[in-house]
N, CA, C and O atoms as a printed pandas DataFrame, in Angstrom:
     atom_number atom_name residue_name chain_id  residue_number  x_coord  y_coord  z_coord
0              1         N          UNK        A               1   -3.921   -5.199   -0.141
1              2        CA          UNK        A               1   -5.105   -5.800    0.404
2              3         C          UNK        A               1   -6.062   -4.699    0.830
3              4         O          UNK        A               1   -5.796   -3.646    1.411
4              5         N          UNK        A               2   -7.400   -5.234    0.358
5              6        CA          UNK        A               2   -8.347   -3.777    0.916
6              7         C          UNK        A               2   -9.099   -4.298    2.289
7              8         O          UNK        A               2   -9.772   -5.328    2.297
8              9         N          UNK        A               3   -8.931   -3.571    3.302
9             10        CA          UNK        A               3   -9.938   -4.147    4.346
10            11         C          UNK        A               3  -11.263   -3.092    4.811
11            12         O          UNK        A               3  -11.441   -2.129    4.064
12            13         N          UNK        A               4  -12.042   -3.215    5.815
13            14        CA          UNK        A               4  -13.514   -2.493    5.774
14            15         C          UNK        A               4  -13.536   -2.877    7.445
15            16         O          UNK        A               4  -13.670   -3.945    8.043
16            17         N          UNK        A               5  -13.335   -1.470    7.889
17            18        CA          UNK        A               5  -13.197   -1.330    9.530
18            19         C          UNK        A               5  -14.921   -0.963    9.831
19            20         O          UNK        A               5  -15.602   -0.078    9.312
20            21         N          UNK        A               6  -15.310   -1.989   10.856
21            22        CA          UNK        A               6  -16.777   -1.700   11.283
22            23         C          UNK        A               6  -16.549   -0.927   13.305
23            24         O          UNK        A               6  -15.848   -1.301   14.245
24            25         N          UNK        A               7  -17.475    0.138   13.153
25            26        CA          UNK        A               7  -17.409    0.537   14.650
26            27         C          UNK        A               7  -18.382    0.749   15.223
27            28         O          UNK        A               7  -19.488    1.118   14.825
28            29         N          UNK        A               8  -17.808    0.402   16.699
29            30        CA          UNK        A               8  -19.249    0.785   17.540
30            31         C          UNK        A               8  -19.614    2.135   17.745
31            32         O          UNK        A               8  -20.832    2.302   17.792
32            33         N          UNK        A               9  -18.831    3.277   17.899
33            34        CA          UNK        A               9  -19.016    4.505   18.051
34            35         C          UNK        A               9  -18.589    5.501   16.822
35            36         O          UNK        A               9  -17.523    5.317   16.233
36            37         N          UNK        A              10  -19.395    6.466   16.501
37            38        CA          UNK        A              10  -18.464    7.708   15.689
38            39         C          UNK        A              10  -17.250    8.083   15.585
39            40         O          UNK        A              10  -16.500    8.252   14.623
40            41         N          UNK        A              11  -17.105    8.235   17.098
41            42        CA          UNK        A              11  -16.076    8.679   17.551
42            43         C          UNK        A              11  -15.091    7.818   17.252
43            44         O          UNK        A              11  -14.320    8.387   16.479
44            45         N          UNK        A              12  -14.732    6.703   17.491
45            46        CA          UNK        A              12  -13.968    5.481   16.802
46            47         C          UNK        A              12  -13.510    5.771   15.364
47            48         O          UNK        A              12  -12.316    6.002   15.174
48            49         N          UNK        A              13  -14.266    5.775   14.470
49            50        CA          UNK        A              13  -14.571    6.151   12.908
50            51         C          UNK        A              13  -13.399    7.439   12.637
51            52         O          UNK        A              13  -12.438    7.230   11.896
52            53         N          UNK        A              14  -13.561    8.526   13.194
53            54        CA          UNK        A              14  -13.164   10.159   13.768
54            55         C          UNK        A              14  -11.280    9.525   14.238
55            56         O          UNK        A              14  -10.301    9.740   13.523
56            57         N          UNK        A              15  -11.256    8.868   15.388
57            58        CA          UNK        A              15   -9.754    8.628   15.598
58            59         C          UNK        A              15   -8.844    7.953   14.520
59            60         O          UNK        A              15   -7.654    8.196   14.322
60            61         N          UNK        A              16   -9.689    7.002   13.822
61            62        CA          UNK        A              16   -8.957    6.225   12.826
62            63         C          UNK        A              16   -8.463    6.968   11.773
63            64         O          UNK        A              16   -7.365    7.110   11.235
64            65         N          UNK        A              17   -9.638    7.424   11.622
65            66        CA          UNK        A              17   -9.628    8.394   10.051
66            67         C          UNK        A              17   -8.277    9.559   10.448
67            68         O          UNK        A              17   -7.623   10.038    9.521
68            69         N          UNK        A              18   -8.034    9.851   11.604
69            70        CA          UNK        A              18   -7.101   11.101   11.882
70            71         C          UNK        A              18   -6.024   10.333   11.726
71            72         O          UNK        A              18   -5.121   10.691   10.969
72            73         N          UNK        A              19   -5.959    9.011   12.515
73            74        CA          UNK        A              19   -4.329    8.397   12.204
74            75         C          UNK        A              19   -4.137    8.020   11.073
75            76         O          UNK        A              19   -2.981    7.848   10.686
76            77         N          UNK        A              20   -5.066    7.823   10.361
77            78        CA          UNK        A              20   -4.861    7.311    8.185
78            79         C          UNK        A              20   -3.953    8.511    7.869
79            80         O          UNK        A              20   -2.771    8.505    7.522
80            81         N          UNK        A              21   -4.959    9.750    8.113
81            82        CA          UNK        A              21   -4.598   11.012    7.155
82            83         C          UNK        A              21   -2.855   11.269    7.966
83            84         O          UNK        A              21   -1.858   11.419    7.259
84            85         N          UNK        A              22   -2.800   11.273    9.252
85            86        CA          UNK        A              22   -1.743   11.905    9.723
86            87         C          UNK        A              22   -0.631   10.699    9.318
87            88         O          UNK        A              22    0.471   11.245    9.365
88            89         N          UNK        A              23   -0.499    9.532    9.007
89            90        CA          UNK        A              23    0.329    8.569    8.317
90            91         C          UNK        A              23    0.335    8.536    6.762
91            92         O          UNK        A              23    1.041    7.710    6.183
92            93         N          UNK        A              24   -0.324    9.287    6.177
93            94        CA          UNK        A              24    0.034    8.953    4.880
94            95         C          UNK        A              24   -1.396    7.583    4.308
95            96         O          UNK        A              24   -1.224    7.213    3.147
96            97         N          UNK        A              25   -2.008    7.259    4.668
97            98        CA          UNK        A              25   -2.727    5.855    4.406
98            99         C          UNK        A              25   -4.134    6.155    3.718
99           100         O          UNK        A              25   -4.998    6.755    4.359
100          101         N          UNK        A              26   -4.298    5.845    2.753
101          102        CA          UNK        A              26   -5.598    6.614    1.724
102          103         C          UNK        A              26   -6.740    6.099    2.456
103          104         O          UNK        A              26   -5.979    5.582    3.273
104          105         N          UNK        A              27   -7.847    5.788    2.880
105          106        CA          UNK        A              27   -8.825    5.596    3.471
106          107         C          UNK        A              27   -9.778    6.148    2.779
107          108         O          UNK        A              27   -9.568    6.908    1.833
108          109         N          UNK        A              28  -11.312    5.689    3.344
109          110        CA          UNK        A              28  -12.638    6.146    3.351
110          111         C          UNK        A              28  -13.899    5.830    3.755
111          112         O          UNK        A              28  -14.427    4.738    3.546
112          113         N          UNK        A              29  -14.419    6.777    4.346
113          114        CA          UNK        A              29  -15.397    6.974    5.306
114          115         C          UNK        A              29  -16.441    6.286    4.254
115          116         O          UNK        A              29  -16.311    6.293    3.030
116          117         N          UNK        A              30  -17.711    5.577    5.139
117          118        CA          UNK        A              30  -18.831    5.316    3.875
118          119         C          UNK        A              30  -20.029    4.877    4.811
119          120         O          UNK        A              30  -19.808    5.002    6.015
120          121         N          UNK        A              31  -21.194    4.411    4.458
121          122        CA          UNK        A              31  -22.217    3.779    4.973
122          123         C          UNK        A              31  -21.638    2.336    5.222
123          124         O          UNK        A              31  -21.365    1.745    4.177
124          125         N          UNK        A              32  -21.399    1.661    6.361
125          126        CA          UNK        A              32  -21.381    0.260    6.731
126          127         C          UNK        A              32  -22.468   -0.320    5.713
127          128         O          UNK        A              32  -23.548    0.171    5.384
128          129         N          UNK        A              33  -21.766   -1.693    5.254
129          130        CA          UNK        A              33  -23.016   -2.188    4.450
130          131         C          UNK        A              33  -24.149   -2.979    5.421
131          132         O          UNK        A              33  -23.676   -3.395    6.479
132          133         N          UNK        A              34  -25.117   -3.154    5.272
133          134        CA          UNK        A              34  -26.221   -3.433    5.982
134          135         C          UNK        A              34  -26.190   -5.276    6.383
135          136         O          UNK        A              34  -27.038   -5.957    6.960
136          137         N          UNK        A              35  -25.165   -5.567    5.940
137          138        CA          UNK        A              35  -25.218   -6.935    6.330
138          139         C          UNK        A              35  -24.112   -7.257    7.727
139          140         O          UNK        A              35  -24.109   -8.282    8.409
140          141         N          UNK        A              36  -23.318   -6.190    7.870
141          142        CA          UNK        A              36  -22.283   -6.206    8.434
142          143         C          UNK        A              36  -22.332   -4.882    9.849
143          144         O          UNK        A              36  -21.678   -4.976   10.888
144          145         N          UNK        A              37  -23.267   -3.749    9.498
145          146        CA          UNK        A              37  -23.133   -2.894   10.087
146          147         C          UNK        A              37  -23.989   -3.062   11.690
147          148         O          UNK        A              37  -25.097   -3.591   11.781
148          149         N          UNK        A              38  -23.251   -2.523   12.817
149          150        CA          UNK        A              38  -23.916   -3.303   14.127
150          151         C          UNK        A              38  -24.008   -1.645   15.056
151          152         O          UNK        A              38  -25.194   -1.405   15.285
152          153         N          UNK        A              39  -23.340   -0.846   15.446
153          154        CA          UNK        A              39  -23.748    0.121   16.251
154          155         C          UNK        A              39  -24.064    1.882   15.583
155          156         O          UNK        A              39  -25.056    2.609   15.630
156          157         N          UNK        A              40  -22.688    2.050   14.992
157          158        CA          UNK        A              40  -22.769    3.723   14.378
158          159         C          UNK        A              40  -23.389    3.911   13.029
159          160         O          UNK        A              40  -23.991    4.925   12.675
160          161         N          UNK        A              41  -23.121    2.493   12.077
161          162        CA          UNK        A              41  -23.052    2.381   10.605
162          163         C          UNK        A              41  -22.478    3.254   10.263
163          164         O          UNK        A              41  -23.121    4.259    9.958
164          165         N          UNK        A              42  -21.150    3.267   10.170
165          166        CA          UNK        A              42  -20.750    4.282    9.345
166          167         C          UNK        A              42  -18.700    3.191    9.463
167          168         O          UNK        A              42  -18.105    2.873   10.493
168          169         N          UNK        A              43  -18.309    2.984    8.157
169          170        CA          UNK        A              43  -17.171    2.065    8.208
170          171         C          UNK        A              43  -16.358    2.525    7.063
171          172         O          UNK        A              43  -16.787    3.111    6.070
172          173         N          UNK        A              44  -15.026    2.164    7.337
173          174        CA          UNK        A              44  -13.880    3.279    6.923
174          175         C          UNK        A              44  -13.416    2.005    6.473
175          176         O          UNK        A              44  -13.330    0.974    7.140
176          177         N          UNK        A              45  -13.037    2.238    4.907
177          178        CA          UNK        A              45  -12.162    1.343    3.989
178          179         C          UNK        A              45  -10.860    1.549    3.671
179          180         O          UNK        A              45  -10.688    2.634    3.117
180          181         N          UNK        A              46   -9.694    0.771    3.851
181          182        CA          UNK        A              46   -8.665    1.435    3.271
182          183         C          UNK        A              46   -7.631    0.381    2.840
183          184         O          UNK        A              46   -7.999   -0.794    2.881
184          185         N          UNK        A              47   -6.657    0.600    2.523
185          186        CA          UNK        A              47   -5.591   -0.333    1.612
186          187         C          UNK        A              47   -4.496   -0.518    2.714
187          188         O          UNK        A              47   -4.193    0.396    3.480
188          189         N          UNK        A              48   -4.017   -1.555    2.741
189          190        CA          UNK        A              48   -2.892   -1.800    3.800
190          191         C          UNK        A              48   -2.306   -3.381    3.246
191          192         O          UNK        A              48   -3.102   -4.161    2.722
192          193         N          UNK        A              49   -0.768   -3.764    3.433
193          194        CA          UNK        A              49   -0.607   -4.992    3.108
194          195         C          UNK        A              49   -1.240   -5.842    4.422
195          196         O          UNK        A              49   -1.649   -7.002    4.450
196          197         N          UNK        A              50   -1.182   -5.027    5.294
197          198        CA          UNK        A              50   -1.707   -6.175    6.517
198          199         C          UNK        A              50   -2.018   -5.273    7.411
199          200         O          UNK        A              50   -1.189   -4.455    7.810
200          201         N          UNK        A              51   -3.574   -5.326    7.943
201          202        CA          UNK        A              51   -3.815   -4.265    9.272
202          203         C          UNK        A              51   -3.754   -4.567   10.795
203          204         O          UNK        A              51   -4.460   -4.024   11.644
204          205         N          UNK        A              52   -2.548   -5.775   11.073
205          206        CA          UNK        A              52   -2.289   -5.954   11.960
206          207         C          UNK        A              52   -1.107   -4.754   12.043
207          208         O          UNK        A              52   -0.559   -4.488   13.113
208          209         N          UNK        A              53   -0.870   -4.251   11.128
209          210        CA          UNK        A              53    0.590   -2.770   11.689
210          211         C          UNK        A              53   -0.349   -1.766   12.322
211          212         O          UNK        A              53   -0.120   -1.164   13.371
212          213         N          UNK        A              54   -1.655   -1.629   11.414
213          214        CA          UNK        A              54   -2.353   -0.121   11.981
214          215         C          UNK        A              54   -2.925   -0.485   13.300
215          216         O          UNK        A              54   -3.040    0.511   14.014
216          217         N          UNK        A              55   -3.361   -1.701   13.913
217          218        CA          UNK        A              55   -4.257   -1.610   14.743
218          219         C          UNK        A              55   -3.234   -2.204   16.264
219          220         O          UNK        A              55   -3.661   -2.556   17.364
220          221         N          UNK        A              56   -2.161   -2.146   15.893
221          222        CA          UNK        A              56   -1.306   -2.393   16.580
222          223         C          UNK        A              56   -0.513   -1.380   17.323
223          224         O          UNK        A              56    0.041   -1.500   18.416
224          225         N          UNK        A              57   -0.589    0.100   16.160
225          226        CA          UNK        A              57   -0.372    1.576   17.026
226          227         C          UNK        A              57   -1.649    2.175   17.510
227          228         O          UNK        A              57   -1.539    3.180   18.213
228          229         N          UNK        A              58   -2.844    1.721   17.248
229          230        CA          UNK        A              58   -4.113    2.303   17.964
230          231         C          UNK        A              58   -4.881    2.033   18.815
231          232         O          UNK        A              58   -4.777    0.872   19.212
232          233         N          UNK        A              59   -5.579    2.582   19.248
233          234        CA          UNK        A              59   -6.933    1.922   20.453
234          235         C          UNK        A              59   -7.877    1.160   19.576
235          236         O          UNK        A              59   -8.638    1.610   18.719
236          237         N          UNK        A              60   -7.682   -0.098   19.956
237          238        CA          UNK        A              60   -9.218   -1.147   19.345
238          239         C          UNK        A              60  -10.261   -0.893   20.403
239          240         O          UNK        A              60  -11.090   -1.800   20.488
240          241         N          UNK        A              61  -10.406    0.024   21.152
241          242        CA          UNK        A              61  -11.610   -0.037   22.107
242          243         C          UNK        A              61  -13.087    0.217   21.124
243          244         O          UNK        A              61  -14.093   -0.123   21.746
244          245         N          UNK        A              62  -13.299    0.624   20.048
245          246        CA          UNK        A              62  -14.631    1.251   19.166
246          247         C          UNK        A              62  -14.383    0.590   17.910
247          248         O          UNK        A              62  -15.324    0.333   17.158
248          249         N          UNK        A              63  -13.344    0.332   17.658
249          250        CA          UNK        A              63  -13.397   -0.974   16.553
250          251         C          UNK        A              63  -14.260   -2.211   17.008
251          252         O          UNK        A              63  -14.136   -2.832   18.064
252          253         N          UNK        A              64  -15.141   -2.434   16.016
253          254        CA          UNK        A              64  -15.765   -3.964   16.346
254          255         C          UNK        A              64  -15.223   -5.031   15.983
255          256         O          UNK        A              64  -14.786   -5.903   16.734
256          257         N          UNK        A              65  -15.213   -5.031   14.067
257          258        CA          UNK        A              65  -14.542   -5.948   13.243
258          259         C          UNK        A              65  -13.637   -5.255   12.347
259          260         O          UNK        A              65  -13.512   -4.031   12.375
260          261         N          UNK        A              66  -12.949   -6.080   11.481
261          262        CA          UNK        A              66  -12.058   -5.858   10.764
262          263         C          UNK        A              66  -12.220   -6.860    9.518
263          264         O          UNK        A              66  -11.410   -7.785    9.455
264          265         N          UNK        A              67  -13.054   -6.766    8.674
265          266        CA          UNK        A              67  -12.628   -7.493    7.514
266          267         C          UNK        A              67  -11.933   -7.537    5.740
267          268         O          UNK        A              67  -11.857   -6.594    4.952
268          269         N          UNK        A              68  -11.642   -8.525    5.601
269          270        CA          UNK        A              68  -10.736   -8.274    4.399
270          271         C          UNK        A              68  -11.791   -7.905    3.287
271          272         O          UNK        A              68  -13.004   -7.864    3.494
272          273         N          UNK        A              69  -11.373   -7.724    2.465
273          274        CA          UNK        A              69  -12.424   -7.314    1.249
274          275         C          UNK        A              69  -12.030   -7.749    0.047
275          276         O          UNK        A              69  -11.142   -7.173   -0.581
276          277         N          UNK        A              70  -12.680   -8.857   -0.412
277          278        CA          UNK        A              70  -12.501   -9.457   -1.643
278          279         C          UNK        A              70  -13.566   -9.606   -2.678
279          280         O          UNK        A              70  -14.284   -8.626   -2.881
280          281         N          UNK        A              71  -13.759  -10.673   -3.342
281          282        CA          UNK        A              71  -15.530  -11.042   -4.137
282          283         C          UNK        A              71  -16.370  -10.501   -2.709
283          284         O          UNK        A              71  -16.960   -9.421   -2.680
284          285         N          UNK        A              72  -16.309  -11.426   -1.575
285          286        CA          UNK        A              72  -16.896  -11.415   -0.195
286          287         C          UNK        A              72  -16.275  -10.441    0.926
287          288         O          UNK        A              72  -15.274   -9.830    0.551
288          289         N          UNK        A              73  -16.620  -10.249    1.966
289          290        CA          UNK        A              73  -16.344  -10.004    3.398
290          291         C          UNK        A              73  -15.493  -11.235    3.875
291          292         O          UNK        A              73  -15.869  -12.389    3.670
292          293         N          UNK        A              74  -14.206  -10.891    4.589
293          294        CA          UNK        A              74  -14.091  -12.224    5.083
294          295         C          UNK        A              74  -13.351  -11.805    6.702
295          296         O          UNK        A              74  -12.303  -11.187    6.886
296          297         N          UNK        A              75  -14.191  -12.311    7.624
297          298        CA          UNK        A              75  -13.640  -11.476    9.302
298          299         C          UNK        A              75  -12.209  -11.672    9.497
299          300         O          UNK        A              75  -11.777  -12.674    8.929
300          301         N          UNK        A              76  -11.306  -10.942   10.188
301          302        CA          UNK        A              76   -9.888  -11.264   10.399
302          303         C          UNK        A              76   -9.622  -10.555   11.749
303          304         O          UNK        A              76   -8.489  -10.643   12.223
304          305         N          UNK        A              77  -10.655   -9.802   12.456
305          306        CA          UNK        A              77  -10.611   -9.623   13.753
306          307         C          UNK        A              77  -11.755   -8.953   14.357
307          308         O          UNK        A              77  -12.496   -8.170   13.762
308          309         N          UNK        A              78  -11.872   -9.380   15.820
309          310        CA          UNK        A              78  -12.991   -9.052   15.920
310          311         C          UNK        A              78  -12.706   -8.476   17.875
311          312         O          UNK        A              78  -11.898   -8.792   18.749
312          313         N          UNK        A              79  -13.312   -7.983   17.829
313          314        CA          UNK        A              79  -13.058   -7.122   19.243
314          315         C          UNK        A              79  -14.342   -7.412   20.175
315          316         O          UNK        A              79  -15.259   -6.590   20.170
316          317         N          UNK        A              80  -14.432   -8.751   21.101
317          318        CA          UNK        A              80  -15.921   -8.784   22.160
318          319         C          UNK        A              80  -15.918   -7.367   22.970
319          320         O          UNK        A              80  -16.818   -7.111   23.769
């Protein structure tokens, strides 16, 4: 499954990307697409069977959303 992590801060973007690389998990950094993008624009794509494992060892504090990536966007978590 491919999903498309949106954040409120850089810095957010910066922690994730360190726990991908330091686990083994292919990722990538990119421009948030403009329909979706809300504070840093800048959103990290990556492959996972389910990203309830990754976000379950990390801080969701700078994560906003989390969506799946198919034909569409489709939300699967979202952080007020």
């Amino acid at each position: 499954m491919s999903y498309l992590v949106i954040f409120h801060t850089f810095s957010g973007v910066m922690a994730l990307e360190r726990y991908m690389k330091k686990n083994n998990i292919d990722c990538e950094t990119m421009p948030a697409p403009r329909e979706l993008s809300v504070d840093c624009g800048v959103a990290l794509r990556f492959q996972s069977e389910s990203y309830k494992n990754i976000i379950s060892e990390v801080s969701t504090e700078n994560i906003h959303r989390i969506y799946e990536v198919h034909d569409s966007y489709h939300l699967v978590f979202e952080n007020d």
